[in-house]
C-alpha positions in Angstrom: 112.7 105.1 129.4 113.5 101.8 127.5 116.8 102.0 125.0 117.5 102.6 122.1 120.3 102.6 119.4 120.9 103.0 115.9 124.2 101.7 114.2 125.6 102.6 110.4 127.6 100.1 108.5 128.6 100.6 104.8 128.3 97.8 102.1 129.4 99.3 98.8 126.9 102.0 97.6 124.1 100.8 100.3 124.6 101.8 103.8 122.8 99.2 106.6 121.1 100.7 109.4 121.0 98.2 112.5 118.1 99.4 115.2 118.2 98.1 118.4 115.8 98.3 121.4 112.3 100.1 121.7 111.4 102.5 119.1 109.1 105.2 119.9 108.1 108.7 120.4 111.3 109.6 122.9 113.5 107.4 120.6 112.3 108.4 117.2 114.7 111.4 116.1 117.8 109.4 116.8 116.4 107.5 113.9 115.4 110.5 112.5 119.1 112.1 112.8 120.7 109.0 111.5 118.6 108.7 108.0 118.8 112.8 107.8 122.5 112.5 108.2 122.3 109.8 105.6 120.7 112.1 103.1 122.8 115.1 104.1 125.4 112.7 103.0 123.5 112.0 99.4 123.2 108.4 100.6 119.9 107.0 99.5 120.3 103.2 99.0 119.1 102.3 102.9 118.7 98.9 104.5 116.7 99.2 107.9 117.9 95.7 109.9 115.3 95.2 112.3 116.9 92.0 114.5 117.4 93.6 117.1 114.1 96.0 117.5 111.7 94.7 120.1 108.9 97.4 120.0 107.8 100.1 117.4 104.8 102.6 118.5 103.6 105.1 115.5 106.1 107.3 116.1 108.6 105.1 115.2 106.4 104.0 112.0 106.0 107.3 111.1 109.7 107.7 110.5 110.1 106.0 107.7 106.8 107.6 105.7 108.3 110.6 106.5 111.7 110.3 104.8 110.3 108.1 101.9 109.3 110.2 99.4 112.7 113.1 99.6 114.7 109.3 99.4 112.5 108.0 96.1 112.9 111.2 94.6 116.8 110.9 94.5 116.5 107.4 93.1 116.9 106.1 96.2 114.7 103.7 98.6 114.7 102.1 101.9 114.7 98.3 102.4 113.4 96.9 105.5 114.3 93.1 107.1 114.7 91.2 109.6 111.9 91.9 111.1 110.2 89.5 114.0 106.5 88.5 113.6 105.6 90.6 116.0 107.1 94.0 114.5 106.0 92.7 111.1 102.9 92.5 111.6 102.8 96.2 112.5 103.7 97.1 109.2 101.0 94.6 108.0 98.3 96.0 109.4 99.3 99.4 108.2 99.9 98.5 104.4 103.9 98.7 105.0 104.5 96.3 102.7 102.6 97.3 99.4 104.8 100.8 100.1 108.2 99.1 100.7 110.3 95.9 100.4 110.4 94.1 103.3 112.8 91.2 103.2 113.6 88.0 105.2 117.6 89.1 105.4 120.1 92.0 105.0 121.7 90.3 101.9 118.7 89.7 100.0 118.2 93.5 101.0 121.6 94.6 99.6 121.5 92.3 96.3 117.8 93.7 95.4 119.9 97.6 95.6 122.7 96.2 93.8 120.5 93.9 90.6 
């Protein structure tokens, strides 16, 4: 089973996930934990940094249309970037990004929260 990991940083009212490694079925509900966690918390402003992540399968997709809507509801959202071409175009083919922002860098990420 390839690796995975899933890393929390705060940056003022937004909290920055970092994923790291192969995302998939097996790997899913440590994302899963970490963005529940993240809601248990009342923390809705996400950034999802994809640098690091060198494979997503549908399980891993499905995470994030699964914790989209509770998220919106609080007047919250998740912001994806850093994505490689090849992840990206995932999404793409999916419709990811008429659903969500998906941004070139963290930054931009965290400014679009905080404007």
């Amino acid at each position: 089973m390839e690796s995975f990991e899933v890393t929390k940083k705060h940056d003022g009212n937004v909290v920055v996930l970092n994923i790291k490694g192969y995302l998939d079925a097996h790997t899913a509900p440590m994302l899963e934990n970490g963005l529940q966690s993240l809601i248990d918390q009342g923390q809705f402003r996400i950034v999802v940094n994809f640098k690091d992540l060198i494979y997503i399968s549908s399980a891993g997709l499905g995470v994030f249309m699964g914790f989209i809507e509770n998220i919106r509801n609080n007047q919250g959202d998740i912001k994806l970037t850093n994505m490689n071409p090849k992840i990206f175009r995932v999404f793409d083919l999916l419709g990811f990004p008429m659903l969500y922002d998906i941004m070139e860098d963290e930054q931009q990420a965290i400014t679009k929260f905080n404007s």
